[in-house]
C-alpha positions as CSV (number, residue, x, y, z in Angstrom):
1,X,80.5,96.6,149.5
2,X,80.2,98.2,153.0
3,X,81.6,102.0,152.9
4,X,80.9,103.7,156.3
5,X,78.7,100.3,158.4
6,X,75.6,102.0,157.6
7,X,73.2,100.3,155.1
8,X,71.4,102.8,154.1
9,X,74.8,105.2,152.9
10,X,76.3,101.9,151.6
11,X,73.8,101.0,149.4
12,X,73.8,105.1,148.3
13,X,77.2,104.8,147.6
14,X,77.0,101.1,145.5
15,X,74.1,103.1,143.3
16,X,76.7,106.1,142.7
17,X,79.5,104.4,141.8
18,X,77.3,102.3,138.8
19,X,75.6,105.4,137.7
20,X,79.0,107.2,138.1
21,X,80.5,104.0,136.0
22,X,77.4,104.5,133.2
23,X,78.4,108.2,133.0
24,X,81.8,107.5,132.2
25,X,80.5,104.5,129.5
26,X,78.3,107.1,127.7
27,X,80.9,109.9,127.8
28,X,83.0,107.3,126.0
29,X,80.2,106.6,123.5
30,X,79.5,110.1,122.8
31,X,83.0,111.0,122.4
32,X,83.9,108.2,119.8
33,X,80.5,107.1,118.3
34,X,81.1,103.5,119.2
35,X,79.4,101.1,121.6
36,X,82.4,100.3,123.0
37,X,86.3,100.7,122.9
38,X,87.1,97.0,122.2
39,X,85.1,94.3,120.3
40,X,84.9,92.5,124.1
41,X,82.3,95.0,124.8
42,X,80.2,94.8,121.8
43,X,79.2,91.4,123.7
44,X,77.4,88.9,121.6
45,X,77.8,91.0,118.8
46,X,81.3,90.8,118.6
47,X,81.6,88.0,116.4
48,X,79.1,89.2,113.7
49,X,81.2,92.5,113.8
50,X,84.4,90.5,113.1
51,X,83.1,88.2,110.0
52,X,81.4,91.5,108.8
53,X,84.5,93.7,109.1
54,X,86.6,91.0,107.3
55,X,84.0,90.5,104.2
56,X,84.2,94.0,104.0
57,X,87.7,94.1,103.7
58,X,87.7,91.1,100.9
59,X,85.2,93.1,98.9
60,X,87.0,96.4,99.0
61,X,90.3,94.5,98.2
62,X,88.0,92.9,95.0
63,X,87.0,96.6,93.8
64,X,90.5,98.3,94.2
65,X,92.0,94.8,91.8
66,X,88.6,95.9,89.1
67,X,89.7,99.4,89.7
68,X,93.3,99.0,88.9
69,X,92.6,95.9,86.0
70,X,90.6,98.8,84.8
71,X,93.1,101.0,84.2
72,X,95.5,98.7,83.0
73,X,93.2,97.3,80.3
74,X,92.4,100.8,79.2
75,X,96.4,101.7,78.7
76,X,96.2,98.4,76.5
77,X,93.3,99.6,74.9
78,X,95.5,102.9,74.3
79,X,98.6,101.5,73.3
80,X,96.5,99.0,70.5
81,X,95.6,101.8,68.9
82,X,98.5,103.4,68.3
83,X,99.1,99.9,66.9
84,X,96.7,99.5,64.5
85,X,97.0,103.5,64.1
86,X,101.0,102.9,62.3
87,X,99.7,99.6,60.6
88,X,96.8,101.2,58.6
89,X,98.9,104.5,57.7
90,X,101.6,101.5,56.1
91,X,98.4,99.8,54.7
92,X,97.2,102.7,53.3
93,X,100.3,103.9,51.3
94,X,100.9,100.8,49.9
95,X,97.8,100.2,48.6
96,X,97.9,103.5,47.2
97,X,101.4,102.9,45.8
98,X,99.9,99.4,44.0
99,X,96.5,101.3,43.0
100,X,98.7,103.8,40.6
101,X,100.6,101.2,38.9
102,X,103.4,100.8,40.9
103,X,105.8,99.3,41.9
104,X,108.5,99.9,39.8
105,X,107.4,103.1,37.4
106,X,108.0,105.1,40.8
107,X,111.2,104.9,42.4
108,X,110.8,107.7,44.8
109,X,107.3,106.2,46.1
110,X,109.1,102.8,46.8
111,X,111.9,104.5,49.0
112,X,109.0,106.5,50.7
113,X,106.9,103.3,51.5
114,X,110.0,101.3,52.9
115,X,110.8,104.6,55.1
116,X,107.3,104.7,56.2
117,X,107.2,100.8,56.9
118,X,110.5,101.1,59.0
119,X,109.2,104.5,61.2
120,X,105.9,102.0,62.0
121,X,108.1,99.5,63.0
122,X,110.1,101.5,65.2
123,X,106.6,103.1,66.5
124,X,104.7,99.1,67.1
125,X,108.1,97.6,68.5
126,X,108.0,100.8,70.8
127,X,104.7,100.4,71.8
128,X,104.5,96.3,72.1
129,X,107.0,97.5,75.1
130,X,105.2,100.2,76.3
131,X,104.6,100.2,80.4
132,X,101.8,101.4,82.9
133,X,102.5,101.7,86.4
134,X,105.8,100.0,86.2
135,X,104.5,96.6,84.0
136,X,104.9,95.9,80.9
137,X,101.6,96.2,79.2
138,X,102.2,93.3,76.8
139,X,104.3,91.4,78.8
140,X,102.0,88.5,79.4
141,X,103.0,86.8,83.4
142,X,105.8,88.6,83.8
143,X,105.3,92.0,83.4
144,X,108.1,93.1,85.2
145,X,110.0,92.2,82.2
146,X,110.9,93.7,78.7
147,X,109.1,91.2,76.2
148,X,111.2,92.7,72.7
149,X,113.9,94.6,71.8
150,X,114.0,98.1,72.3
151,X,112.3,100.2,69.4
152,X,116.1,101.6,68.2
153,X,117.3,98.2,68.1
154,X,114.4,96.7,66.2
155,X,116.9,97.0,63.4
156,X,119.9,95.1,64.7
157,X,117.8,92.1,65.1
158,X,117.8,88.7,63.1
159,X,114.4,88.7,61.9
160,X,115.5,92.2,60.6
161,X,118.7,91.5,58.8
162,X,117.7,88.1,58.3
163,X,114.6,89.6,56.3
164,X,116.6,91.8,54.7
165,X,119.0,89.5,53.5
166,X,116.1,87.4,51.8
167,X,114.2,90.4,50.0
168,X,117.9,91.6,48.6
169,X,117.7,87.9,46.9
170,X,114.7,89.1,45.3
171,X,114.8,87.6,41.2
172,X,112.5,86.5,39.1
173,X,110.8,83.4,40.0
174,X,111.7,83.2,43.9
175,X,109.6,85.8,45.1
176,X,107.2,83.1,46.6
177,X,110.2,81.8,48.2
178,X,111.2,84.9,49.5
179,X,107.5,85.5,51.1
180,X,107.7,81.8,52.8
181,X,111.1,82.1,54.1
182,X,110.5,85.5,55.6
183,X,107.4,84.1,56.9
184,X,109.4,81.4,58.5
185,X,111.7,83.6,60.4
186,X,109.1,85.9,62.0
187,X,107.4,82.5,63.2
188,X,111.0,81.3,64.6
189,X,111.7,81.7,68.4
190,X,115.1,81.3,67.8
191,X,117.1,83.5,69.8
192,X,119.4,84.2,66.8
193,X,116.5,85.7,65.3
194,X,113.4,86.7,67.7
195,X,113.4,89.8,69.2
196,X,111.7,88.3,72.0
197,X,113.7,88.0,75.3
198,X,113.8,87.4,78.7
199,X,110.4,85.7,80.4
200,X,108.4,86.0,76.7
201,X,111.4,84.2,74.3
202,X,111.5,81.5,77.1
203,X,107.4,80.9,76.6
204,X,107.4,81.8,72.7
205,X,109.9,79.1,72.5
206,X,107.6,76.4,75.3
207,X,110.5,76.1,77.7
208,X,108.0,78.5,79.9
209,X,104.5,78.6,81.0
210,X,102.8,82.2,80.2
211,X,99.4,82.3,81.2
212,X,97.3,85.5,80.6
213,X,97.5,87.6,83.4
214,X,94.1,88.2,85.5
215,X,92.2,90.2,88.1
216,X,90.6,88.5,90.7
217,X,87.3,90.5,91.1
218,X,85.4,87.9,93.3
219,X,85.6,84.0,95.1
220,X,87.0,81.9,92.4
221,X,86.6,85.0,90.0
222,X,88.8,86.3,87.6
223,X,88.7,88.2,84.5
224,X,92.0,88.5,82.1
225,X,93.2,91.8,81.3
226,X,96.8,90.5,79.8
227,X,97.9,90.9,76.6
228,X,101.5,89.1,75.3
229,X,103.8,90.5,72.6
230,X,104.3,87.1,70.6
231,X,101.0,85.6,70.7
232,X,97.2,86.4,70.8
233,X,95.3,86.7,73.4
234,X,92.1,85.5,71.9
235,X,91.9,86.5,68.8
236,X,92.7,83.7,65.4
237,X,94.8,85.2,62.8
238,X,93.1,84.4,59.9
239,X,94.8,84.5,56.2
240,X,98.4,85.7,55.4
241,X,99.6,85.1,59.0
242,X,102.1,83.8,60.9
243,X,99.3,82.9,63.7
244,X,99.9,85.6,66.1
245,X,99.4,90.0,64.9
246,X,102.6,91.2,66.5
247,X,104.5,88.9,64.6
248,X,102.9,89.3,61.3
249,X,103.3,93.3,61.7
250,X,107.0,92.6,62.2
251,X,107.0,90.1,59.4
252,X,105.4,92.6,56.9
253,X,106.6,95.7,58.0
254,X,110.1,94.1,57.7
255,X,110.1,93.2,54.5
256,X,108.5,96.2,53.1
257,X,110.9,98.4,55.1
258,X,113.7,96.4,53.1
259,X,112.2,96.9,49.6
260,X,114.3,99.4,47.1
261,X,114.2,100.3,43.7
262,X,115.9,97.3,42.2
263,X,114.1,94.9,44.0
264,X,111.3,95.8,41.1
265,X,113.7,94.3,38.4
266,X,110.7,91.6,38.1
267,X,108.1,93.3,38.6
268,X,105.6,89.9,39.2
269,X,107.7,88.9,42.0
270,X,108.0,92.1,43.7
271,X,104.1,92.3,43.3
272,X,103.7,88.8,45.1
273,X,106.3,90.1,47.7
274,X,104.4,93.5,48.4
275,X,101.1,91.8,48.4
276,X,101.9,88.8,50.8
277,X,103.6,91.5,53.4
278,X,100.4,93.8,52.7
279,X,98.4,90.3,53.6
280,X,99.8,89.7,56.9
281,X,99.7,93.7,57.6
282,X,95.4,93.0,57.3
283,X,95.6,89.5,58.9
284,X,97.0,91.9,61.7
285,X,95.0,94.6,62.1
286,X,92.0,92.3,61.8
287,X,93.0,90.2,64.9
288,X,94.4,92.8,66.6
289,X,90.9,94.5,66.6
290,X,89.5,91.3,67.5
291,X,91.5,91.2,70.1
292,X,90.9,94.9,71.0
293,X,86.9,94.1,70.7
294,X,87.6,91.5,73.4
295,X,89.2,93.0,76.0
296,X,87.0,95.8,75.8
297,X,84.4,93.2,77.1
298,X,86.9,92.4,79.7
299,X,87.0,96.3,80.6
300,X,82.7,96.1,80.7
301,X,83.2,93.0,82.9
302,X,85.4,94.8,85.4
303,X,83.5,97.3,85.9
304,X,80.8,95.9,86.7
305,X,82.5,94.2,89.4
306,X,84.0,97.1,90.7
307,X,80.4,98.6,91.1
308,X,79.1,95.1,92.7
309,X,82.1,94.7,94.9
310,X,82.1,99.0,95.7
311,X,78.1,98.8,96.7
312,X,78.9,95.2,99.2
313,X,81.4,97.1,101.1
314,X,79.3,100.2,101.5
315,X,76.2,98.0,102.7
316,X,78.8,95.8,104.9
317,X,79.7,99.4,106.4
318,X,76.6,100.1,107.1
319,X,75.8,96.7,108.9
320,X,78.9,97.2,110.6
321,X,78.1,100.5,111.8
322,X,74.4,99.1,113.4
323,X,76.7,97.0,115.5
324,X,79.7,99.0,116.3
325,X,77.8,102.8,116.3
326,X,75.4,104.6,118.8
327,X,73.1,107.0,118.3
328,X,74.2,109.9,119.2
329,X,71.2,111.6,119.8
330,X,70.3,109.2,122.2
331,X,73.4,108.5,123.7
332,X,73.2,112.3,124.2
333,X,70.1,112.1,125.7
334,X,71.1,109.4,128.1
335,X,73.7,110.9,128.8
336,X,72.1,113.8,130.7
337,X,69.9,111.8,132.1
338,X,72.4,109.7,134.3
339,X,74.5,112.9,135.2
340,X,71.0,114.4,136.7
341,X,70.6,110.7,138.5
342,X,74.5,111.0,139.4
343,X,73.9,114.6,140.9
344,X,71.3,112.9,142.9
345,X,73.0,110.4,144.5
346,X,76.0,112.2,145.6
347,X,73.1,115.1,147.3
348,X,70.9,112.2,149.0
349,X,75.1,110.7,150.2
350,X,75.7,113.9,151.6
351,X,72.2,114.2,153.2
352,X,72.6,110.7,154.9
353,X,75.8,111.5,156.0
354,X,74.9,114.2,157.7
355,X,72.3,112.4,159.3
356,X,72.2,111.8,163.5
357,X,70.1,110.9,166.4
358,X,69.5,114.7,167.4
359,X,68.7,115.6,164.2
360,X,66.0,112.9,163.8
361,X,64.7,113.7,167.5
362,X,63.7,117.2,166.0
């Protein structure tokens, strides 16, 4: 572009204005350690920047689910111990109560194993609807729902008083009976008796689909951190069960809790009574530790991936940052560089323009 009609101040001029335009570039660089302001300057690079930024962001999307599954599998992992924590101290008095010759020499032990059975079932029906970060921790695909009864109204249920009602029949001869009709009710999802409700009586009872909750840690990867409060998760009950831990625990826990002194009239039946509840109390706590053991594999599995997905995103940062970043240093350097060359035009403008024929003639 013609300035002043001479050629030779012209073409000093065009020079200074792209050095003065380079200046302005690298002051740019230098100021915000990027190549360039938009992803239109980055060129050819621009679309390798894009795919890169956007793997970057699947994998640190991948870590924080690990990181969070994480933490919600190890509040499980809390609250089944607390489980298994009430069901052995039950387990462990009745046996005890059995070992010395009772039932029914002891009066005062029988009342204090039916207290102790109801305070654990207060303490498991409290902690099958225990909650971390706002979910319920056993509440299967909808955690945003109670699964059971609150602990203080474990009582007021049907299986409870429906339990009850059967042990109080206790007599000699019907205390099989007794155990397989008890047995029935914890296994019902009848809403008369389950203390299930909401999303988890709907899918105890097969009108609703409940699969195990999951964290996606990669592509097409998931790893299941759920847990339910009706059902397993993996474990098999095995034994004295009803199929599923929770439910045997409220089975057997019920009934002892409803045992009294005169329920050891017949002593034979009341032994086959104690003994089947004390059966599904270790069918329990053997699957729930199963089922413990398992998702303590999960736990290993997630954070692994966390690790795997965490290190990606770093390395993707770092390709990112090939692309996107300058070297300072050298940026720095070239920097100074143009402003010298940029000092230079604007003295050799000012010398042409004072340039004229006198001054030549000299």
């Amino acid at each position: 572009m013609k300035v002043s009609g001479f050629p030779g101040f012209d073409a000093a001029a065009a020079a200074s204005g792209l050095v003065r335009a380079r200046v302005a570039d690298l002051t740019a660089q230098v100021a915000s350690g990027q190549r360039a302001q938009t992803f239109a300057g980055l060129g050819d690079d621009a679309a390798i920047a894009l795919d890169l930024r956007s793997e970057r962001a699947r994998r640190e999307a991948f870590a924080s689910a690990a990181r969070r599954g994480e933490a919600f599998a190890e509040a499980t992992q809390i609250a089944l111990g607390g489980i298994n924590l009430a069901t052995r101290d039950i387990l462990d008095s009745a046996q005890r109560i059995l070992v010395n010759g009772l039932p029914g020499s002891d009066a005062a032990s029988i009342k204090t194993m039916a207290e102790t059975a109801r305070a654990s079932l207060k303490t498991i029906t409290g902690l099958l609807g225990e909650r971390f970060a706002g979910d319920a921790v056993f509440g299967g695909a909808a955690p945003d729902q109670a699964p059971l009864v609150p602990a203080a109204a474990i009582e007021s249920t049907g299986l409870f008083t429906g339990i009850r009602a059967q042990v109080q029949t206790l007599a000699p001869g019907n205390g099989s009976a007794i155990l397989a009709a008890t047995k029935a009710m914890a296994e019902s999802n009848d809403p008369a008796i389950s203390p299930f409700r909401g999303f988890a009586a709907d899918a105890a009872s097969g009108s609703q689909a409940d699969a195990r909750r999951s964290v996606p840690v990669g592509e097409g990867i998931t790893i299941p951190v759920g847990m339910y409060a009706y059902r397993n998760a993996s474990a098999i009950s095995e034994g004295q069960t009803t199929g599923a831990w929770a439910r045997d625990l409220m089975w057997g826990l019920s009934v002892i809790a409803n045992l009294e002194p005169p329920s050891a009239a017949s002593m034979d039946d009341y032994r086959v009574v104690v003994e089947g509840a004390l059966g599904a109390l270790r069918s329990a706590s053997n699957a729930l530790v199963e089922d413990q053991a398992a998702l303590g594999v999960e736990q290993s599995r997630l954070a692994v991936a966390a690790e795997r997905n965490e290190t990606l995103a770093l390395q993707l940062e770092t390709n990112i940052g090939k692309l996107e970043a300058v070297d300072l240093s050298e940026v720095i350097t070239q920097l100074s560089s143009s402003k010298s060359l940029l000092e230079a035009s604007y003295r050799a403008m000012v010398t042409l323009n004072d340039l004229s024929l006198t001054k030549c003639m000299r």
